[in-house]
C-alpha positions as CSV (number, residue, x, y, z in Angstrom):
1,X,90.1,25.8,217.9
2,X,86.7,25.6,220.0
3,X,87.6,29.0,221.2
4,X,88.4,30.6,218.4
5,X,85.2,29.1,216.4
6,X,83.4,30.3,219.7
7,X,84.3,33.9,219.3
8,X,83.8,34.0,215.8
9,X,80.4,33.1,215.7
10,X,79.6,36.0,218.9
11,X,81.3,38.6,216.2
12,X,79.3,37.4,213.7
13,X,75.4,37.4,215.8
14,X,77.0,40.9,217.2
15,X,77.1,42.3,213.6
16,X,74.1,41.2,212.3
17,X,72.0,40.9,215.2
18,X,70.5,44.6,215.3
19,X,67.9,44.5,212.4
20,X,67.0,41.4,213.3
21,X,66.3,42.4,216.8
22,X,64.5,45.6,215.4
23,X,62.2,43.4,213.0
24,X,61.3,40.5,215.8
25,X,60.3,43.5,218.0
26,X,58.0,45.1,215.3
27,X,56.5,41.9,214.2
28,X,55.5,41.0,217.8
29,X,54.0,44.6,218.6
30,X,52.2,45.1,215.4
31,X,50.8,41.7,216.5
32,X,49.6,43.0,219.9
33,X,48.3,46.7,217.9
34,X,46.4,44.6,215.4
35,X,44.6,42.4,217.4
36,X,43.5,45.1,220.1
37,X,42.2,47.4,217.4
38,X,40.0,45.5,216.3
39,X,38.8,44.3,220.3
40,X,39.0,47.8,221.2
41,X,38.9,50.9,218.5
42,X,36.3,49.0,216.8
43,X,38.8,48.6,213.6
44,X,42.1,47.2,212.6
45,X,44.2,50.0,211.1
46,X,46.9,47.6,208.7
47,X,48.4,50.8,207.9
48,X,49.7,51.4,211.4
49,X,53.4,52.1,211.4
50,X,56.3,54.1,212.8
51,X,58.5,54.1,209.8
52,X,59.5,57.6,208.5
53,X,61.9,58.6,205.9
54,X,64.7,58.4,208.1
55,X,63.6,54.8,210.0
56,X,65.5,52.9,207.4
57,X,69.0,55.1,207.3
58,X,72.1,54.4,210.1
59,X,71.5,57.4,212.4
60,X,75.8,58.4,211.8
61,X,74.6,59.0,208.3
62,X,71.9,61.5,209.0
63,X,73.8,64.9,209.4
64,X,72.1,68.3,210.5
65,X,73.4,70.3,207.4
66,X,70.4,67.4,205.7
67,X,67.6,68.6,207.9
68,X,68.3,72.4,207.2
69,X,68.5,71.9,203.5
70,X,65.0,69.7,203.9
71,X,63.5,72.5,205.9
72,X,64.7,75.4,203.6
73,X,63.9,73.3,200.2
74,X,61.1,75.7,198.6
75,X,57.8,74.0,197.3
76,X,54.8,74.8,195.9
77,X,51.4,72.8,195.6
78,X,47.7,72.7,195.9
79,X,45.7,71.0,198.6
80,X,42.8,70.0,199.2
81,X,41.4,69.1,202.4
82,X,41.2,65.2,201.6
83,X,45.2,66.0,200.9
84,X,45.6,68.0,204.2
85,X,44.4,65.1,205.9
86,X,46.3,62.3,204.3
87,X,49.4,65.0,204.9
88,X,48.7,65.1,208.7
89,X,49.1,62.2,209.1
90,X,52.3,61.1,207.2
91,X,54.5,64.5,208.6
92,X,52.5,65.5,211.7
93,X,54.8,65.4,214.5
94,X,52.2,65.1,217.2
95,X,50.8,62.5,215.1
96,X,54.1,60.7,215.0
97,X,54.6,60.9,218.5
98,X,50.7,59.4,219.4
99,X,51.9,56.4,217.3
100,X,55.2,56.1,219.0
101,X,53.8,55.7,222.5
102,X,51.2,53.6,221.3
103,X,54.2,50.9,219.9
104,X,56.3,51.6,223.1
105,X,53.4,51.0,226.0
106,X,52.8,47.6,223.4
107,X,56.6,47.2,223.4
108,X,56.4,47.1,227.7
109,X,53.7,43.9,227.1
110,X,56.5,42.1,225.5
111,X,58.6,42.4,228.2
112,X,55.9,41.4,231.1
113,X,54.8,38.4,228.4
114,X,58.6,37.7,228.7
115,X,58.9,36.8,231.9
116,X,56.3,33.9,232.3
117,X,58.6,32.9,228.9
118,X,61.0,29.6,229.6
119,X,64.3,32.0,229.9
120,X,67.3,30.2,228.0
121,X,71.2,30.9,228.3
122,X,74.2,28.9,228.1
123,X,77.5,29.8,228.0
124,X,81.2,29.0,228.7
125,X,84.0,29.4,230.7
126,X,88.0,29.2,229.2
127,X,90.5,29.3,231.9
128,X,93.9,28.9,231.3
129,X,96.7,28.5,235.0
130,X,100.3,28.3,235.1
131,X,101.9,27.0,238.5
132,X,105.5,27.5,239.8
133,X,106.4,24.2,238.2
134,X,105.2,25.8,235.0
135,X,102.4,23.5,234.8
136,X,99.9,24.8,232.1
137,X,96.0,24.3,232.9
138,X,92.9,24.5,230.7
139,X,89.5,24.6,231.7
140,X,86.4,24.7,229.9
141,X,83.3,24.8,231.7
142,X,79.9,25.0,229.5
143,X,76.3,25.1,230.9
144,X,72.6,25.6,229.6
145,X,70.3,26.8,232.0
146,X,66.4,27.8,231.7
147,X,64.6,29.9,233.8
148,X,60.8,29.7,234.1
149,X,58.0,31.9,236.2
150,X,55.1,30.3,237.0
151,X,51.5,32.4,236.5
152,X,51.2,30.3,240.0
153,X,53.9,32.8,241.6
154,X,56.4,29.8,241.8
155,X,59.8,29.8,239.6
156,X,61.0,26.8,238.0
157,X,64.7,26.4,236.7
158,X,66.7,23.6,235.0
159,X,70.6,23.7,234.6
160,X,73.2,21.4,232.5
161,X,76.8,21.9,233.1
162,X,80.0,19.8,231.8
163,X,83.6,20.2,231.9
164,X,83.7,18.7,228.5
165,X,87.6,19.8,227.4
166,X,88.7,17.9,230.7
167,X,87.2,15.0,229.5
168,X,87.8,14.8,226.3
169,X,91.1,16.0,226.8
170,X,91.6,12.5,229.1
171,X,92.4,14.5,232.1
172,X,92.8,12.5,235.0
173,X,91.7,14.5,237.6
174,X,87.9,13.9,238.8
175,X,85.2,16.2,238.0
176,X,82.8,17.7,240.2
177,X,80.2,19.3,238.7
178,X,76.7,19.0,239.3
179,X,75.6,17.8,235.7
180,X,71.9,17.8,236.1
181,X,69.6,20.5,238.3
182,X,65.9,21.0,238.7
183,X,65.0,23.4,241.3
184,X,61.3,24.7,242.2
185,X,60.2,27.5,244.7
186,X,56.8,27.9,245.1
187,X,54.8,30.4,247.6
188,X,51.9,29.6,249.4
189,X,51.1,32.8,251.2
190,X,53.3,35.9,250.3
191,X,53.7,36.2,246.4
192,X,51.2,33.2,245.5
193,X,48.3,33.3,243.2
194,X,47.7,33.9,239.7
195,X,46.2,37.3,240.4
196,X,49.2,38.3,242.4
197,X,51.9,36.7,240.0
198,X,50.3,38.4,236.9
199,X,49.5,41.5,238.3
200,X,52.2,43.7,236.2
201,X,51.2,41.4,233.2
202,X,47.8,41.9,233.9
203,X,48.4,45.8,233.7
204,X,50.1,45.6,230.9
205,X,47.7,44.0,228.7
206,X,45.3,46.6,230.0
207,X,47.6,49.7,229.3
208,X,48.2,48.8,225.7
209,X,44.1,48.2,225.6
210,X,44.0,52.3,227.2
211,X,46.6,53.6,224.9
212,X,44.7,51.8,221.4
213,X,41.4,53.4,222.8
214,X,43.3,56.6,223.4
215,X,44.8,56.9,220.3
216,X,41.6,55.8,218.3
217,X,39.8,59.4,220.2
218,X,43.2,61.0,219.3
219,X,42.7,60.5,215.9
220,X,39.3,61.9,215.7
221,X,40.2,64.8,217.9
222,X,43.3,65.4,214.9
223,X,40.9,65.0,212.0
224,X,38.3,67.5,213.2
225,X,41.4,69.9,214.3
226,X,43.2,69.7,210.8
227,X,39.3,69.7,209.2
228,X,38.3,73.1,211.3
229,X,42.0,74.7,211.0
230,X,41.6,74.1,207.3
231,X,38.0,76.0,206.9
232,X,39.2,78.7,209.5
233,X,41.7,79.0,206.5
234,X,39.4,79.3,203.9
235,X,37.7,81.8,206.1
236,X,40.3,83.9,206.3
237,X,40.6,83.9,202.5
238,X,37.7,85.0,201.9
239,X,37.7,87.6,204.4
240,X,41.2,89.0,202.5
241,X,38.9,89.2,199.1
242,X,36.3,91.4,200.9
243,X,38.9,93.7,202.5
244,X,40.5,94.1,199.4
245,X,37.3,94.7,197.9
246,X,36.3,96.9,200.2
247,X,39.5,99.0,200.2
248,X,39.0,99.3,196.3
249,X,35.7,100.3,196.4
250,X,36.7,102.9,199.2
251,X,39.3,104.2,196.9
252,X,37.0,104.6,193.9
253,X,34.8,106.5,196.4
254,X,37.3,109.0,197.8
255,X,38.1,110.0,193.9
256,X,34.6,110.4,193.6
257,X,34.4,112.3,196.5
258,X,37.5,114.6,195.3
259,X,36.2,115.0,192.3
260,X,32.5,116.1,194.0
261,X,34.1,118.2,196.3
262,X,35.3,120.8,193.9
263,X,32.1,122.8,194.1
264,X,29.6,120.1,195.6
265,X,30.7,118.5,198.8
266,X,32.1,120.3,202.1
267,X,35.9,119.4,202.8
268,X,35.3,117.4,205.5
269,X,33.2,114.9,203.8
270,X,36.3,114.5,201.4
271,X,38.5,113.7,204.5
272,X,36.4,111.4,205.6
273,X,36.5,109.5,202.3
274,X,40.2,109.7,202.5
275,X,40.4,108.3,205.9
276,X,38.0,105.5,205.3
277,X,39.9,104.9,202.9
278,X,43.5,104.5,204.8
279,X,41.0,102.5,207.0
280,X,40.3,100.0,204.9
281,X,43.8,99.6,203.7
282,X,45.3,99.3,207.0
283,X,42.2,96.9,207.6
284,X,43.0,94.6,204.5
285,X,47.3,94.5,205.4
286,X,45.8,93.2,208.7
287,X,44.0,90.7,207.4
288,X,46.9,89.7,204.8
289,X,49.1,89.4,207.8
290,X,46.8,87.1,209.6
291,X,46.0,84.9,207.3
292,X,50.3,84.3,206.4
293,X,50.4,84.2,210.2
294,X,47.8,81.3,209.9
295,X,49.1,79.7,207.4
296,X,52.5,79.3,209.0
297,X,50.7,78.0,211.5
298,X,48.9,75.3,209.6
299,X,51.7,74.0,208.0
300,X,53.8,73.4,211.3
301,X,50.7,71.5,212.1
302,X,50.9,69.4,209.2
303,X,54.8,69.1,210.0
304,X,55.4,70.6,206.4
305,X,58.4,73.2,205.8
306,X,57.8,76.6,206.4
307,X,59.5,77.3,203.0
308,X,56.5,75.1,201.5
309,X,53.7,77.4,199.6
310,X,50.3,75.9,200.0
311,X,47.4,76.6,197.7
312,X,44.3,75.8,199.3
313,X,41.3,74.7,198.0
314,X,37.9,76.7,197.8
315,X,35.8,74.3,196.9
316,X,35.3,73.0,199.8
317,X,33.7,76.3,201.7
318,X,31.3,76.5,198.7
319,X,30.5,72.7,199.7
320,X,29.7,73.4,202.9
321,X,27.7,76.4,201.8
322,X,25.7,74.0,200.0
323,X,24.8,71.7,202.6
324,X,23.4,74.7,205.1
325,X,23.5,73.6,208.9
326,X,22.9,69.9,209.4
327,X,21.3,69.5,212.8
328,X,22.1,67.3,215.9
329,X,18.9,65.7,216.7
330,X,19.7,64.9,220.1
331,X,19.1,66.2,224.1
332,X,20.9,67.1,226.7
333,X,20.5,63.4,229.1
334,X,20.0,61.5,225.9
335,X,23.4,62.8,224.6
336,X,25.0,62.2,227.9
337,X,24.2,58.6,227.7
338,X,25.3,58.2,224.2
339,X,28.7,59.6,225.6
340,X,28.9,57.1,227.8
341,X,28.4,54.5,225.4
342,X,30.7,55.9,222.9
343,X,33.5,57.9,224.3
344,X,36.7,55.7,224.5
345,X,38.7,58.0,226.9
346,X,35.6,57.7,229.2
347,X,35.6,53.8,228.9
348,X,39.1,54.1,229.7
349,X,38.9,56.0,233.1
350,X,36.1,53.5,234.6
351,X,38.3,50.7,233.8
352,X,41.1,52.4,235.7
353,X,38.9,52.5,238.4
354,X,38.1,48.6,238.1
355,X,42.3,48.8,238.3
356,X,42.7,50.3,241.3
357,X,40.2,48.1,243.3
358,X,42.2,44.9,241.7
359,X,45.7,46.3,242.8
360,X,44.4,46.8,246.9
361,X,44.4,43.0,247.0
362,X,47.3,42.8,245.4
363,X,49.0,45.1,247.5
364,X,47.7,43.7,250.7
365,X,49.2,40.5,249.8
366,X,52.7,42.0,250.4
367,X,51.7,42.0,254.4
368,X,51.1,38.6,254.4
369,X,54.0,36.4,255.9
370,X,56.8,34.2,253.6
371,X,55.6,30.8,253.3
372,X,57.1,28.6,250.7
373,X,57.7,25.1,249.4
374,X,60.5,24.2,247.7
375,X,61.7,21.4,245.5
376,X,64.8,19.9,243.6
377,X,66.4,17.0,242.0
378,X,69.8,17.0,241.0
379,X,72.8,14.3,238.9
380,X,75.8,15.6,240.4
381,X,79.3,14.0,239.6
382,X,81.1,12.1,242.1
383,X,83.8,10.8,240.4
384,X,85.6,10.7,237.3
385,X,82.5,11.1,234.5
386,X,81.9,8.9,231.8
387,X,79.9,11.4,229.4
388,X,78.7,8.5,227.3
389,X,77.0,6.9,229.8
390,X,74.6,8.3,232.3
391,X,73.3,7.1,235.8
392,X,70.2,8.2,235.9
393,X,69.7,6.6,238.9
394,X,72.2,8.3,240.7
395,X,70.4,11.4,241.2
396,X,70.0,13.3,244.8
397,X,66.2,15.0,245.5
398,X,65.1,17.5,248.4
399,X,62.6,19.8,249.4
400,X,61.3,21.2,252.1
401,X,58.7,24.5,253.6
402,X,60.5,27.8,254.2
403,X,58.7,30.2,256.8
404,X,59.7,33.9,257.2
405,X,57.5,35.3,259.7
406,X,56.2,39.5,259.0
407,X,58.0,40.8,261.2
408,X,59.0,44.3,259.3
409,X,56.7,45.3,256.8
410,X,56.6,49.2,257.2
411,X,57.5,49.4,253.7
412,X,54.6,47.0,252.8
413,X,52.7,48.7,254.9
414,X,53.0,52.2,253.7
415,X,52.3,50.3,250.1
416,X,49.1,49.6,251.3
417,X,47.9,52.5,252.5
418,X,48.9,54.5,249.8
419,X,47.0,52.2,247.6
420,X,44.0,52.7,249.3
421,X,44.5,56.8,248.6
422,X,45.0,56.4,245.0
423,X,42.2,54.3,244.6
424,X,40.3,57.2,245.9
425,X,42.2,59.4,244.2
426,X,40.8,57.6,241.5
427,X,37.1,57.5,241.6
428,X,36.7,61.0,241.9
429,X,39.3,61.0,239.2
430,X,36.6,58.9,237.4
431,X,33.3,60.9,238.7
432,X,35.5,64.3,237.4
433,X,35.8,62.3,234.0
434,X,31.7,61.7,234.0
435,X,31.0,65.2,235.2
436,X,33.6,66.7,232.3
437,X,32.0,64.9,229.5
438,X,28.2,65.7,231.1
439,X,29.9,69.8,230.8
440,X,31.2,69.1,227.5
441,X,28.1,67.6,225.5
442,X,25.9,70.0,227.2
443,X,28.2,73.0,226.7
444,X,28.7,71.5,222.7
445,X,24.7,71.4,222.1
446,X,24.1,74.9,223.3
447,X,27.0,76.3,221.1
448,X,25.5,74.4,218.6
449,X,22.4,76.5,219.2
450,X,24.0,79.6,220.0
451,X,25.9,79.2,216.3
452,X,23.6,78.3,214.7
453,X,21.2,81.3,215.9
454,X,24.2,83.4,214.9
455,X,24.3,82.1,211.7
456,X,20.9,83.2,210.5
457,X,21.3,86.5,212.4
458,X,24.3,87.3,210.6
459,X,22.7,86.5,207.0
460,X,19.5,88.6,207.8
461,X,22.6,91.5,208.8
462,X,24.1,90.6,205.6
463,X,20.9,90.6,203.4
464,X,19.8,94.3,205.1
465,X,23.9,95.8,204.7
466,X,23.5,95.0,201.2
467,X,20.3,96.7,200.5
468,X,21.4,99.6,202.6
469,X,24.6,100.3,200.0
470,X,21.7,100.2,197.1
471,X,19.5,102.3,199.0
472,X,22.5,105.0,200.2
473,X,24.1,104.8,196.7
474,X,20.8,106.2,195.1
475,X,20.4,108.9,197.6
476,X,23.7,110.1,197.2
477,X,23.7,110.4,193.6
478,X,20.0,112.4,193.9
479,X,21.9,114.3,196.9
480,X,19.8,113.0,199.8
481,X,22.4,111.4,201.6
482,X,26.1,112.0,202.8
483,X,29.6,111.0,201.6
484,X,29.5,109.3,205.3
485,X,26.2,107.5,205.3
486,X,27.7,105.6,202.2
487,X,31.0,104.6,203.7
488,X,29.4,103.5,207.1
489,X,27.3,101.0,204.6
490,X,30.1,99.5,202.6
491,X,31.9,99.3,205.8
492,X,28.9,97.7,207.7
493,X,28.4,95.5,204.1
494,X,32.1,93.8,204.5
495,X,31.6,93.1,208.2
496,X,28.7,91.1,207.8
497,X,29.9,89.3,205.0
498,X,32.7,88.4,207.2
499,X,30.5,87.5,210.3
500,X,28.3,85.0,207.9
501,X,31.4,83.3,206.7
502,X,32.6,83.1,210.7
503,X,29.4,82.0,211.8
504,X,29.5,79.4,209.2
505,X,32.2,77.7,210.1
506,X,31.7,78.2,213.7
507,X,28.9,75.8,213.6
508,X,30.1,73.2,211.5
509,X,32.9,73.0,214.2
510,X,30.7,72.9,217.0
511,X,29.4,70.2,215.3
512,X,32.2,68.3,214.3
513,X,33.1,68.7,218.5
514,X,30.3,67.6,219.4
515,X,29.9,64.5,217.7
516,X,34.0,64.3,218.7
517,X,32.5,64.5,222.4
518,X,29.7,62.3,221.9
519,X,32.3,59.6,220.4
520,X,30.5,58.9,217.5
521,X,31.9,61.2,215.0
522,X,33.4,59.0,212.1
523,X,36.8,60.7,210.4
524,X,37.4,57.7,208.6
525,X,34.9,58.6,206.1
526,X,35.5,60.1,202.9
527,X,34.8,63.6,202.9
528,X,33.2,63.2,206.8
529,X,32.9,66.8,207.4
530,X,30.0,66.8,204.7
531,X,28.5,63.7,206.1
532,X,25.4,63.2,207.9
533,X,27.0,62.0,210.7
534,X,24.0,59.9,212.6
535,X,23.6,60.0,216.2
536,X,23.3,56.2,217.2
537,X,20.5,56.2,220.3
538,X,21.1,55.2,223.7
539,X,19.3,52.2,224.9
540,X,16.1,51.4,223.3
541,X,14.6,54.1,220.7
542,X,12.4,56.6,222.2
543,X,8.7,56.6,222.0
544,X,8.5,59.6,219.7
545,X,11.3,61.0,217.2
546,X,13.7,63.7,218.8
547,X,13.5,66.9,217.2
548,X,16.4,69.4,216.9
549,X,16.6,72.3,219.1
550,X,14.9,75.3,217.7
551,X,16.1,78.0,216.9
552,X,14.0,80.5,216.5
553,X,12.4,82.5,219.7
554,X,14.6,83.8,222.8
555,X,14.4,82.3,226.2
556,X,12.9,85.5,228.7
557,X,15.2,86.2,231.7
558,X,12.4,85.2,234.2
559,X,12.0,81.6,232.3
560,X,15.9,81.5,232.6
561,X,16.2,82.0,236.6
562,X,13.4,80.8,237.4
């Protein structure tokens, strides 16, 4: 009956056991993410989860016919850029598998934090014997043990075993099992130490504190990429209106030229209204083809169906029309120091580099030779057991000193030594790290410049293309001026219209890089590509107010090389 009752309740925690393992796992690594982001990222993200639509179904009932229907399931709808955001982030594969790692390097701390955990398990043992005589036997043997490592590098463990059916069966043979046990080991050279006993704990802890940091730069990297992908978008829009436009207005002038060049314009003047024309359509199919192209691409970025059809908003190019260029007011070493402050990856890499000084110690303990201590105290059963009454009395102790002298440690050995490499390895890793983000806020404040010189170069282009049109329009109607001189100025007119919209968005996502690079860019605003965005200083406030870079005056080559 104890049997059967014993494998009845094993089917039963079998059957039901899997959701609850899934849901003590998440509770204790949402545990771990929560706390850390708010140490480490500087916030506590409550919404942080791994779930997707498919998280709560049995994977058997999730069949591939499902995910081809999903993908080919047409859809239409508007977004915005707030909505292209929020979408990112709930469908984004990449997204989805930054998040994953994130819960799995947490998931390895519970395992480390495991093993300095008292480690239960009991269990028992059925044995049934048959002899020649045809004797029948039945043994049960049961025992509880616990297990438990020591942050001291020792190991404790405590053991109960009984042959309960033999006694309560009145079986007169005598038992012999030890009923009792408590055994320690504890090293005093080799192995010993709480820095040495905790070391893959310690790293551990420290990993999940690198992946919450990575992820938090992750996310701002993915914000400012959806954000600029987005306006390149609108861009592209907007540059399909002007070559349709343009190809219109071509076509209204080659009739015009047709029609002219019945009695008042040379044949070859018409031809070249006819090819402009073919030009511009060519040009405009181009353009129509790119943008799809970059549409298709977006929405595989978002992780949305390529059946789906978007319809972006343009509201948000006239917003950032509105607010012009914001500036950076910032310099070259100032901004190098407020990357230092700011940039989690970066704060990441020199705490590597604190890890790889910490693990030479902890590798060179390996080389030192075995010396232990060790400890236990036992109630064994010498006779027939009365399991109502104990002896404690009874009990047998020892201990003793173990010494196992180095004798082969080439393994250890070449450990060591290739500890001593990495750790190398990394600090240049780390003074590469320093140099890259030096190179990347000083390349990010000269695009910034460089853009935003382009910008106002590419209005001016735009203000004079537009006047030239008027200008050639009138002298072609008084019959100063060629069929030609007017289609180079419509032509020129739609190429700087295009290269102030480019320019446009080209600094806005310098910008939003920079501040990505300076680490202080924050994408959990509302609308944050419109924000200010404030540069926090670096150290105490300068003596006078940095200005922006100008703009305005070019650099001569001799001030350059000199």
């Amino acid at each position: 009956m104890s049997l059967m009752l014993a494998l009845a309740a094993s089917a039963l925690w079998v059957g039901c056991g899997r959701d609850y393992y899934q849901r003590s796992a998440d509770k204790e690594v949402f545990g771990i993410l929560g706390k850390r982001q708010a140490e480490y990222a500087g916030k506590t993200n409550g919404n942080f989860t791994i779930q997707t639509p498919y998280s709560g179904r049995k994977a058997k009932a999730i069949k591939a016919p499902e995910i081809i229907a999903e993908r080919g399931a047409p859809s239409k709808r508007p977004m915005t850029l707030a909505e292209a955001l929020k979408t990112a982030v709930a469908t984004s594969r990449d997204y989805q598998y930054r998040k994953e790692t994130v819960y799995l390097v947490a998931l390895s701390l519970t395992a480390e934090r495991y093993d300095f955990r008292p480690k239960w398990s009991a269990g028992s043992e059925v044995t049934f014997s048959k002899d020649s005589a045809g004797e029948t036997t039945r043994t049960v043997r049961s025992g509880v043990s616990a297990t438990q490592m020591l942050k001291s590098g020792g190991e404790l463990v405590f053991s109960v075993a009984n042959d309960m059916l033999r006694y309560y069966s009145h079986d007169p043979r005598p038992s012999r099992t030890t009923l009792f046990a408590l055994e320690l080991v504890q090293p005093l050279l080799r192995g010993a130490g709480w820095a040495v006993a905790t070391e893959c704990l310690t790293q551990a802890e420290r990993n999940v504190i690198y992946e919450v940091r990575s992820f938090a730069h992750y996310e701002r990297t993915f914000a400012v990429d959806i954000t600029t992908s987005y306006f390149r978008l609108l861009q592209q829009k907007d540059t399909v209106r002007n070559e349709y436009s343009n190809f219109k207005n071509l076509t209204m002038a080659r009739e015009r030229a047709e029609a002219l060049g019945v009695d008042r314009l040379p044949v070859f003047q018409v031809d070249q209204a006819r090819q402009d024309e073919l030009k511009a359509k060519s040009r405009y199919i181009t353009a129509v083809q790119s943008y799809q192209s970059s549409l298709d691409d977006f929405k595989i970025k978002l992780g949305l169906p390529l059946s789906a059809e978007l319809a972006l908003d343009d509201t948000a190019m006239e917003d950032l029309l509105k607010i012009g260029l914001p500036p950076v007011a910032l310099a070259d070493p100032e901004g190098y120091k407020v990357a230092l402050e700011h940039r989690l990856d970066l704060q990441n890499e020199m705490d590597r580099f604190e890890d790889g000084k910490r693990k030479i110690d902890v590798v060179a303990n390996k080389l030192l030779p075995d010396l232990d201590i060790f400890a236990s105290v036992s109630l064994p059963s010498k006779g027939p057991m009365d399991y109502t009454k104990f002896e404690v009395g009874q009990y047998t102790a020892s201990g003793g000193v173990g010494l196992s002298l180095p004798l082969d440690r080439l393994k250890e050995r070449n450990e060591y030594r290739t500890t001593l490499i990495t750790f190398e390895r990394q600090l240049r890793t780390l003074a590469l790290a320093l140099d890259t983000v030096r190179d990347e806020v000083r390349q990010g404040l000269r695009t910034l410049w460089q853009k935003g010189n382009d910008y106002e170069i590419q209005v001016n282009a735009e203000s004079l293309a537009k006047r030239r049109v008027e200008s050639v329009t009138l002298l072609l109607q008084a019959g100063r001026a060629q069929m030609r001189d007017l289609l180079e100025a419509q032509s020129a007119l739609v190429t700087a219209h295009n290269a102030v919209m480019t320019a446009l968005v080209d600094y806005h996502a310098a910008r939003w890089t920079l501040l990505r690079d300076l680490g202080t860019i924050r994408t959990d605003m509302d609308v944050f590509w419109l924000a200010a965005q404030p540069v926090p200083r670096a150290g105490p406030p300068p003596a006078a107010p940095v200005a922006a870079p100008q703009r305005e005056g070019l650099i001569s080559p001799e001030e350059l090389f000199r």
